[in-house]
C-alpha positions as CSV (number, residue, x, y, z in Angstrom):
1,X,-4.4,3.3,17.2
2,X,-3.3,6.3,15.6
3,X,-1.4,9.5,17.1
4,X,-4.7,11.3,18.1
5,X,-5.9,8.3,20.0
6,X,-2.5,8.2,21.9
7,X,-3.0,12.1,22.6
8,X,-6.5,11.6,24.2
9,X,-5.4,8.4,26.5
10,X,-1.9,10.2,27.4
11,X,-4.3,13.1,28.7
12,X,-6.7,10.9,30.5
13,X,-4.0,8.9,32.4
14,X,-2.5,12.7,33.1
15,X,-5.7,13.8,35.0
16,X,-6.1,10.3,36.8
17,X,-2.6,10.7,38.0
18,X,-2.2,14.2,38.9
19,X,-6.3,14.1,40.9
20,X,-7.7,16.6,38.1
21,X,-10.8,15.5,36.6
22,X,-10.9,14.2,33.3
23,X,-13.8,16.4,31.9
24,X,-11.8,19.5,33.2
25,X,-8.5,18.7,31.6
26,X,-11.0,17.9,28.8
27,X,-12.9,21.3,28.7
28,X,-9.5,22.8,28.2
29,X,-8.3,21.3,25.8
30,X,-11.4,21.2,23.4
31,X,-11.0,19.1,20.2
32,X,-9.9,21.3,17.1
33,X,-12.8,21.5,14.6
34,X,-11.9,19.3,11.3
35,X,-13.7,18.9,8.0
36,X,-14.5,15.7,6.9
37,X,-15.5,14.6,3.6
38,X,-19.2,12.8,2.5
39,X,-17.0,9.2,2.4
40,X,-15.6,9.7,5.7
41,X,-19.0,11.0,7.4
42,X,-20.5,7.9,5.4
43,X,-18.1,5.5,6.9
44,X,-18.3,6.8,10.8
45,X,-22.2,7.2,10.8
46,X,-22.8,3.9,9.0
47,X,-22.6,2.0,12.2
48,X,-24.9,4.3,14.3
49,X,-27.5,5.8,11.7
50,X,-30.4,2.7,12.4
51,X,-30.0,3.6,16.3
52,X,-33.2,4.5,17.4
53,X,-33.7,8.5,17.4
54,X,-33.2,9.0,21.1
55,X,-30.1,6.9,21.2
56,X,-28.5,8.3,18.4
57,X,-28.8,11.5,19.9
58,X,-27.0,10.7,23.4
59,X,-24.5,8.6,20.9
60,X,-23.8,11.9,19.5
61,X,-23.4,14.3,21.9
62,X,-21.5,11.5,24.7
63,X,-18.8,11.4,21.3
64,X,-17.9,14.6,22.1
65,X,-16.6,14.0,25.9
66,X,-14.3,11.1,24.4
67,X,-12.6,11.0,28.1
68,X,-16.2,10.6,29.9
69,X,-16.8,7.5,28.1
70,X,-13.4,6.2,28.8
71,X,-14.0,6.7,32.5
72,X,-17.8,5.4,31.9
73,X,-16.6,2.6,30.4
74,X,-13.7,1.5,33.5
75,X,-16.5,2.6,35.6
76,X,-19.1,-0.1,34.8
77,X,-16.1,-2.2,34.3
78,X,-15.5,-2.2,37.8
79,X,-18.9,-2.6,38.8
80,X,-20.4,-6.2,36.7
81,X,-22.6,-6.9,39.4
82,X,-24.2,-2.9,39.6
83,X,-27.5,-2.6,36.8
84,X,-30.5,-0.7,36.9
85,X,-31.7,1.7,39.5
86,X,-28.2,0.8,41.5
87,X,-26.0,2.1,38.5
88,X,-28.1,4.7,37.8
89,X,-27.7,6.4,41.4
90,X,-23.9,5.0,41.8
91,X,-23.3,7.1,38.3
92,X,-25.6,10.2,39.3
93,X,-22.9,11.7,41.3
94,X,-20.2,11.8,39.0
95,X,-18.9,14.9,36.7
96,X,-20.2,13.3,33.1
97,X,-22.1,14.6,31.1
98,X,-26.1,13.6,31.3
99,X,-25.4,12.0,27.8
100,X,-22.6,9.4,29.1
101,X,-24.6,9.1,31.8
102,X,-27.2,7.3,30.1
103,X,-25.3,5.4,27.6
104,X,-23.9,3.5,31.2
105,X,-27.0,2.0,30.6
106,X,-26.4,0.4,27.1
107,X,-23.1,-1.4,28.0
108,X,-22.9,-2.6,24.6
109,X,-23.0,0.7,22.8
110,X,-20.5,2.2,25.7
111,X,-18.5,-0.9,24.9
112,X,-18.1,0.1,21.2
113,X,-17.3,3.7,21.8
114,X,-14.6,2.8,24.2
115,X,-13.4,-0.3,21.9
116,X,-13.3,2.5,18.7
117,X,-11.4,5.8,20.5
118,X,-10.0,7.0,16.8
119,X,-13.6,6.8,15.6
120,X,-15.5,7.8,19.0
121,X,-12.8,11.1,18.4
122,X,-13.9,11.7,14.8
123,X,-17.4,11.1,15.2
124,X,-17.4,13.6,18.2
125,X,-15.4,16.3,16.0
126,X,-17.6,16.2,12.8
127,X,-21.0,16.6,15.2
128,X,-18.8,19.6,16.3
129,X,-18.0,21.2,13.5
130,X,-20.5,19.7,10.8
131,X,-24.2,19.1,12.5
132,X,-25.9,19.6,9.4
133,X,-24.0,17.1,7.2
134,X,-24.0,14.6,10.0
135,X,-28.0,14.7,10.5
136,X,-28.2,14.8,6.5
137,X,-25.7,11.7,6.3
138,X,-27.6,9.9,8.8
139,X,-31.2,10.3,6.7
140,X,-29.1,9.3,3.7
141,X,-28.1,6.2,5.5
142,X,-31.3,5.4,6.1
143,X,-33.0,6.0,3.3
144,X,-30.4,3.5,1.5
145,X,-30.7,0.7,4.6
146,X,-34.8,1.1,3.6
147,X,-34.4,0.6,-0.1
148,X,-32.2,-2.2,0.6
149,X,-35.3,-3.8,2.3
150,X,-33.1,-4.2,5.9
151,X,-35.0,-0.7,7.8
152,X,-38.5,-1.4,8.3
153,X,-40.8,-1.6,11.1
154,X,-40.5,-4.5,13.5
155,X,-42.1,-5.4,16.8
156,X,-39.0,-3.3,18.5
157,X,-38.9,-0.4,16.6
158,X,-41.2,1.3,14.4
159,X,-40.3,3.2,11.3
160,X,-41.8,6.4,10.6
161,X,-41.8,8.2,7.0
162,X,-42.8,11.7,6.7
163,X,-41.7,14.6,4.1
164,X,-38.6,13.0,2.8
165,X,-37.7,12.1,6.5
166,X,-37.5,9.1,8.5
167,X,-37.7,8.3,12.1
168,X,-36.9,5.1,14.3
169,X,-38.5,5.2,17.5
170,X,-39.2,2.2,20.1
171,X,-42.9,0.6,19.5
172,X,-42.6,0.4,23.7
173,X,-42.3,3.9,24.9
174,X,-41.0,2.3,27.9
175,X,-38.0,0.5,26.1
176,X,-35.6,1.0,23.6
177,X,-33.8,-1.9,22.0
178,X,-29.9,-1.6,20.5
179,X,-30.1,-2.7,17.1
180,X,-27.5,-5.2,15.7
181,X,-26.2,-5.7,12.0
182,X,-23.4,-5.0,9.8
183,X,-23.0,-1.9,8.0
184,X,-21.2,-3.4,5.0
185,X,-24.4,-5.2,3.9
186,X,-27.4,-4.0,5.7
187,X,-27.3,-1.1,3.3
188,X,-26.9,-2.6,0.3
189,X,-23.9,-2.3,-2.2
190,X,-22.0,-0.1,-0.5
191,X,-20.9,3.0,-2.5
192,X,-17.5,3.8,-1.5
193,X,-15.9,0.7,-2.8
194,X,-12.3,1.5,-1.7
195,X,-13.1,3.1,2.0
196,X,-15.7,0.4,3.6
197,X,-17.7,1.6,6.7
198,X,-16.5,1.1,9.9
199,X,-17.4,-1.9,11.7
200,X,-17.8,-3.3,15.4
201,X,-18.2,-6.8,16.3
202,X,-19.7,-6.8,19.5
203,X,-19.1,-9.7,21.6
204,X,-21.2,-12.8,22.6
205,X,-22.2,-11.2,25.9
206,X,-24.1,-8.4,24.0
207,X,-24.9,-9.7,20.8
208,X,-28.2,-11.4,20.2
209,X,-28.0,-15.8,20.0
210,X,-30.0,-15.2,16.0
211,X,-26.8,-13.1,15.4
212,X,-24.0,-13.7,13.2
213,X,-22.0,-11.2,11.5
214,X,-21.0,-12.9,8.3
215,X,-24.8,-14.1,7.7
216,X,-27.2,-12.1,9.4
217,X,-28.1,-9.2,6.1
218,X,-30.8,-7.4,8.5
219,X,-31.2,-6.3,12.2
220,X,-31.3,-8.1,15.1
221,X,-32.7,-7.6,18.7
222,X,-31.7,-9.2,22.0
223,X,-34.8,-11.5,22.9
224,X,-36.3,-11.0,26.3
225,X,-38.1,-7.4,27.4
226,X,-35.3,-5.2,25.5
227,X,-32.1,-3.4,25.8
228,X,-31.3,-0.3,27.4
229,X,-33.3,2.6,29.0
230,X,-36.1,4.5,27.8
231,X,-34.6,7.6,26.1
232,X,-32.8,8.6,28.7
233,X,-31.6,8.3,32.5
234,X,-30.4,11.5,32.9
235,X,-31.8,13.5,30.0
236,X,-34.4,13.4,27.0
237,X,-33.0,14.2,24.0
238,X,-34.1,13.4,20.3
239,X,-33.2,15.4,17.0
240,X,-35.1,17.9,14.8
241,X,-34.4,16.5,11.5
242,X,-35.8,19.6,10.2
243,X,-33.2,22.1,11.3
244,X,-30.6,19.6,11.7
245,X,-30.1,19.6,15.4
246,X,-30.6,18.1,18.7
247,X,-33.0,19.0,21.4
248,X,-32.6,17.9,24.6
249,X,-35.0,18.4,28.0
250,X,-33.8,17.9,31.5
251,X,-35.7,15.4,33.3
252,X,-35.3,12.9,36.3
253,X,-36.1,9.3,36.2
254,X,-36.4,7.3,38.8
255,X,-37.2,3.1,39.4
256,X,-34.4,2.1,37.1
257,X,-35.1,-1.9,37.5
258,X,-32.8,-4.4,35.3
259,X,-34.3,-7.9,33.9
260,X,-31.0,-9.3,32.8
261,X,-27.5,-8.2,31.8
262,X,-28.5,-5.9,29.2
263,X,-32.1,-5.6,29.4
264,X,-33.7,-2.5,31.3
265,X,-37.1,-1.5,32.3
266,X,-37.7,1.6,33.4
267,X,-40.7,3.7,35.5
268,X,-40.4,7.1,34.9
269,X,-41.2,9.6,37.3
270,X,-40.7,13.2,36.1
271,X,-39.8,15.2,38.7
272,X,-38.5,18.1,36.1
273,X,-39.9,18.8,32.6
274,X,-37.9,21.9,31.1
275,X,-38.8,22.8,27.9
276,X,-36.8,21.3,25.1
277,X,-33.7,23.4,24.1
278,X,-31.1,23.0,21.3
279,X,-28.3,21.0,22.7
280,X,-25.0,23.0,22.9
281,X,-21.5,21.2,24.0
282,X,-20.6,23.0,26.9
283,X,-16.7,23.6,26.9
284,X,-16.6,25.9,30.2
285,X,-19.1,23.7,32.3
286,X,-16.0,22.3,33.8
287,X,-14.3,25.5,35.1
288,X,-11.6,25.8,32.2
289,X,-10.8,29.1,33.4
290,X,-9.8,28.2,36.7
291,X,-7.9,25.7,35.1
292,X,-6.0,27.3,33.0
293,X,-5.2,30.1,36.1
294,X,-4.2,26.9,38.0
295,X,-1.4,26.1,34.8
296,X,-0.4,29.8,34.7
297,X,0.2,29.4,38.2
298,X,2.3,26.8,37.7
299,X,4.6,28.8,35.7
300,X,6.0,31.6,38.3
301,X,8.3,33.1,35.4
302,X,6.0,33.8,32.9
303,X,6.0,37.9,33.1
304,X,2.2,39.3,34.0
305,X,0.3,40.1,31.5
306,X,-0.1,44.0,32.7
307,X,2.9,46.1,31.8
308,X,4.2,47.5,34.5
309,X,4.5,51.2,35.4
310,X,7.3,53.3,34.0
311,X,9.5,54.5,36.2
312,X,11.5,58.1,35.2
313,X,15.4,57.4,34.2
314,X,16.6,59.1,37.2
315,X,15.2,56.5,39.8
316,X,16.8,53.8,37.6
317,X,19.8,55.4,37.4
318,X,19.5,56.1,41.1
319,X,18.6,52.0,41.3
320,X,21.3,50.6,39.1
321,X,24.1,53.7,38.3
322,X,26.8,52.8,35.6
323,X,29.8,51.6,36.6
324,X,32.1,54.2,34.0
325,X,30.0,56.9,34.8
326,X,29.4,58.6,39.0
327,X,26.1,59.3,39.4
328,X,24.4,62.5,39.1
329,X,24.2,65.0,41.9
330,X,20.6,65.5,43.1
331,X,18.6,68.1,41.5
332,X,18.2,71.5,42.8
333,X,14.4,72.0,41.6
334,X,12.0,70.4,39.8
335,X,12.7,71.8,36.5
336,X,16.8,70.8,36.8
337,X,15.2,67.2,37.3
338,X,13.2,67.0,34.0
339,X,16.0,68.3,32.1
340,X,18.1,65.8,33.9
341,X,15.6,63.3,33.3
342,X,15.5,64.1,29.7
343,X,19.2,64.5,29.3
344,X,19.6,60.5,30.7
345,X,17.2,59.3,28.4
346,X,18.9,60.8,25.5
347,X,22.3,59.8,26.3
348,X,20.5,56.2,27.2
349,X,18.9,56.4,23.4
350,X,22.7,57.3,21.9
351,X,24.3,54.5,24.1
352,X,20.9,51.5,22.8
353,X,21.7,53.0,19.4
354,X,25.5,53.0,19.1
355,X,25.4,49.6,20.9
356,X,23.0,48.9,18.5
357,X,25.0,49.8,15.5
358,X,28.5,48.1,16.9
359,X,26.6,44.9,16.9
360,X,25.1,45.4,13.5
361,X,28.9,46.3,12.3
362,X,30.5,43.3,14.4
363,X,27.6,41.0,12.8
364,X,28.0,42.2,9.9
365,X,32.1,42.1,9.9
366,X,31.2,37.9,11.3
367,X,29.3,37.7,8.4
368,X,31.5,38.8,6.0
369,X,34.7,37.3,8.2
370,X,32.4,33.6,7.9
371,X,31.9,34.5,3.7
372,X,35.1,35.6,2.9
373,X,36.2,31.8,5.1
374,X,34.0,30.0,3.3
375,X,34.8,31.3,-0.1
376,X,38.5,30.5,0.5
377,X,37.9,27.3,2.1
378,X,35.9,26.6,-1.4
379,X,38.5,27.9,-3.4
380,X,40.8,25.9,-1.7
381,X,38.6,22.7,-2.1
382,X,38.4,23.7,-5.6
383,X,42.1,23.6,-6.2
384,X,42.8,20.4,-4.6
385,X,40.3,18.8,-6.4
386,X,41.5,20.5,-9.7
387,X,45.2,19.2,-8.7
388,X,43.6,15.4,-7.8
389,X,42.4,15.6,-11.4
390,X,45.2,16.7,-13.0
391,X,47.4,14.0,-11.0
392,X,45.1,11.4,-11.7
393,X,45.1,12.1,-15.3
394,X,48.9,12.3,-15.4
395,X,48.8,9.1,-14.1
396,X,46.3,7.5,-16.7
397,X,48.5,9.5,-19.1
398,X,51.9,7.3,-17.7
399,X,49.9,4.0,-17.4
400,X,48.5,4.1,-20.9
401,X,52.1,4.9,-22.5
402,X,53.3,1.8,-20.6
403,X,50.6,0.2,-21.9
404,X,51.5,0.9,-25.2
405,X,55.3,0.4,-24.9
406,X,54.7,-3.2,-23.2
407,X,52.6,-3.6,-26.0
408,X,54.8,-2.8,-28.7
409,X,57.8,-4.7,-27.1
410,X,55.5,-7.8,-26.9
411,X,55.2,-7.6,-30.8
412,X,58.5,-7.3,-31.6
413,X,59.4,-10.1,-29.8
414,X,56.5,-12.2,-31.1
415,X,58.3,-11.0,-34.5
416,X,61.6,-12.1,-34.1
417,X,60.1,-15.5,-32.9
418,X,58.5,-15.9,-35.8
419,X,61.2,-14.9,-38.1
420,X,63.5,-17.4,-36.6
421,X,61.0,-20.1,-36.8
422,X,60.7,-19.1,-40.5
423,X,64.2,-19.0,-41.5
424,X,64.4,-22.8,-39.0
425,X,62.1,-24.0,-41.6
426,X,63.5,-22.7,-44.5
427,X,67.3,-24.1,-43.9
428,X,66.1,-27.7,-42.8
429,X,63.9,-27.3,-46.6
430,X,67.0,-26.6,-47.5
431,X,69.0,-29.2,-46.3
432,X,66.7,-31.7,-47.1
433,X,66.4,-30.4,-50.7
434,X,70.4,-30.8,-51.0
435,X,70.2,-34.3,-49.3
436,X,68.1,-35.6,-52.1
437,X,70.0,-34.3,-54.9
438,X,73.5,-35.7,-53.7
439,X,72.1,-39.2,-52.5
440,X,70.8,-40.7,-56.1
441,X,67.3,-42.9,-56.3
442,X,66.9,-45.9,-56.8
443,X,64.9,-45.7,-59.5
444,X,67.0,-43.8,-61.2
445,X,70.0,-46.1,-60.7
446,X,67.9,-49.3,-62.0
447,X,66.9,-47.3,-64.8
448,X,70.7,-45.9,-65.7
449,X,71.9,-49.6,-64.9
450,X,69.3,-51.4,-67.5
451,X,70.6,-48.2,-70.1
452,X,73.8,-49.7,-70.0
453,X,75.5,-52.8,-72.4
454,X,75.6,-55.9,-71.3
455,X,79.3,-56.3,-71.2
456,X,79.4,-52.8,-69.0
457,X,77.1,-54.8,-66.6
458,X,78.9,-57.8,-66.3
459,X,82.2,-55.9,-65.4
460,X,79.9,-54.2,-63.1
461,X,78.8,-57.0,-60.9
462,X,81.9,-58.4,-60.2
463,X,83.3,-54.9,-59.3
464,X,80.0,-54.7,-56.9
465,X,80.5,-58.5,-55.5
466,X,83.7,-57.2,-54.2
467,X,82.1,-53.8,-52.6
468,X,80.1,-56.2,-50.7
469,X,82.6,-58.6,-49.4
470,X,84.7,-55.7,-48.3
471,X,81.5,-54.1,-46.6
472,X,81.2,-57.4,-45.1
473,X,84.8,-57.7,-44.0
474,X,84.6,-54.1,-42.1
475,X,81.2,-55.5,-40.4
């Protein structure tokens, strides 16, 4: 439900609360005219277009008293067990107009209007404010649901082709059936790929038993003598496809007699044939004047709308006298009085205007008082932030160099370690280097031994026998 919908129900609850009728409230607040485009008007008539003629046109003009069908609607609602000739004289009496009157006898298409407010609103609005393109959309629509092969004469309705225009209208004069089927199909591929038409289900108490919406590619008609009421209770109306308009004729119709739930036959008995006239919406048949002098009334501070006599500066004066200044002695003769009176309306002119200009000057000095403060307190902002920057780069500045000091610091010592570790390995090289040179090799003891003459080596052995006995002795 979208925000116009909420509009038109928040003013219908308004007039059922405060007593005011709805068609009143309506009539003053008439719906603003809008432009559709050819895809919208497509998608809004698509459910209606294959209505027979004189349906269509009370569909029509009831869509522009959005209200009356709500109250139509929660009328029958409350009434189940009222049909025929009973709801016929039970509805005569109320405020509607002659259109919603008669659609109280097709429940099913009331039920649909009432069930669809945003497009009951819409519809209403472009028959407003774009008659023509509706009536041309509508012979569009049908022209496509007769190519299609689902418009075509049937023992319900008859289909009528003449000069590029077509006509439904009910084989029985005396009954006209609602026509059932689904506007996404029963026209064929449907053009407007991305904006389907609008679609209503209608329930199982109003749709025919042959019916199903996800099957049924034609249209269907409730079985038994028919649905609704010929043309009209309250009204015969029927369009003029030619100039693209309604006419409608006031007549009364009496011997409403109902079958079953939604089937209606009707004796007509004309008791008032005017001569057909081009339908207008009335927006001041419900008194919108006296409403609206009703809301004005309403509103005791709201100044009149006639200025109101001058009266001379010297009865105001006389009336309210200013406080700094006594008030003028009485005037002599006539003459006295209208320079007086001229006098006080100059000096009131040089008081309005040099009040005038100290509050220019005092706005003026505000003005400049609240630039020159701003300016300072951007300065000001300015210079802090200028200040922040500096001390935050300072302090990148500081916490880089310590960076770069720990870093250094951290090198050197990394040096000295591994200085120290060098010269480590170079004394123990060197120690071991000097170890092998004083302690001789075996080898080369053998080999210095077997140089020597025998003799040398027997005076040796002894020598070393004696070594080892002394090495023994000291073990």
């Amino acid at each position: 439900m979208n925000k116009k919908t909420l509009a038109w129900a928040a003013c219908l609850v308004f007039s059922l609360v405060s007593g005011m009728p709805a068609a009143q409230a309506q009539s003053a607040y008439p719906p603003p005219a809008a432009s559709y485009t050819q895809t919208q008007l497509d998608q809004m008539l698509a459910p209606v277009a294959l209505y027979p003629d004189s349906l269509l046109a009370q569909v029509l003009m009831a869509s522009t008293y959005p209200l009356e069908v709500v109250q139509a609607q929660r009328f029958v609602e409350a009434r189940p067990g009222l049909h025929g000739d009973g709801l016929a004289r039970a509805v005569a009496p109320m405020p509607w107009d002659p259109s919603v009157k008669s659609l109280v006898q097709f429940p099913s298409v009331l039920a649909m209007m009432n069930d669809r407010l945003d497009w009951m609103q819409q519809l209403g609005q472009a028959f407003l404010s774009q008659q023509a393109a509706v009536m041309d959309t509508v012979q569009n629509l049908r022209e496509r649901a007769q190519i299609a092969g689902s418009l075509r004469s049937s023992p319900q309705q008859r289909v009528l082709v003449s000069d590029d225009v077509i006509v439904i209208e009910p084989v029985d004069p005396q009954v006209v059936y609602v026509p059932y089927y689904n506007p996404v199909v029963v026209y064929g591929s449907w053009w407007w790929p991305a904006n389907p038409p609008v679609y209503w289900d209608p329930p199982p108490r109003y749709r025919p038993p042959q019916y199903n919406s996800s099957v049924t590619v034609g249209i269907s008609f409730s079985s038994g003598i028919g649905v609704g009421v010929i043309r009209a209770a309250f009204g015969d109306a029927r369009p003029d496809w030619r100039q693209r308009q309604v006419m409608v004729t006031q007549t009364n119709i009496t011997n409403v007699t109902n079958n079953v739930t939604n089937n209606v036959t009707v004796n007509r008995n004309v008791t008032v044939n005017q001569r057909p006239v081009v339908w207008r919406h009335d927006y001041a048949r419900y008194d919108g004047a006296r409403y609206q002098q009703r809301a004005n009334a309403q509103q005791p501070n709201i100044p009149p709308s006639r200025p109101q006599q001058a009266q001379p500066a010297a009865q105001l004066q006389a009336q309210q006298p200013h406080p700094e200044r006594p008030a003028m002695p009485p005037a002599a003769n006539p003459q006295q009085r209208v320079v007086q009176e001229d006098q006080a309306r100059q000096r009131q002119v040089r008081e309005q205007q040099a009040s005038q200009v100290r509050e220019a000057q005092a706005q003026q000095q505000q003005r400049e008082h609240l630039a020159q403060e701003q300016q300072r307190q951007r300065e000001q902002q300015a210079n802090n932030q200028q200040r922040q920057r500096e001390q935050l780069a300072q302090q990148q500045q500081m916490q880089q160099q310590q960076r770069q000091q720990q870093m250094h610091e951290q090198q050197a010592r990394e040096q000295q370690v591994r200085e120290q570790q060098v010269r480590e390995q170079q004394q123990v090289r060197e120690q071991q280097r000097q170890a092998q040179q004083a302690r001789p090799q075996p080898e080369q003891m053998h080999r210095e031994q077997q140089a020597r003459p025998p003799q040398q080596q027997r005076e040796e052995r002894p020598q070393e026998r004696r070594r080892d006995d002394r090495r023994d002795d000291r073990g």
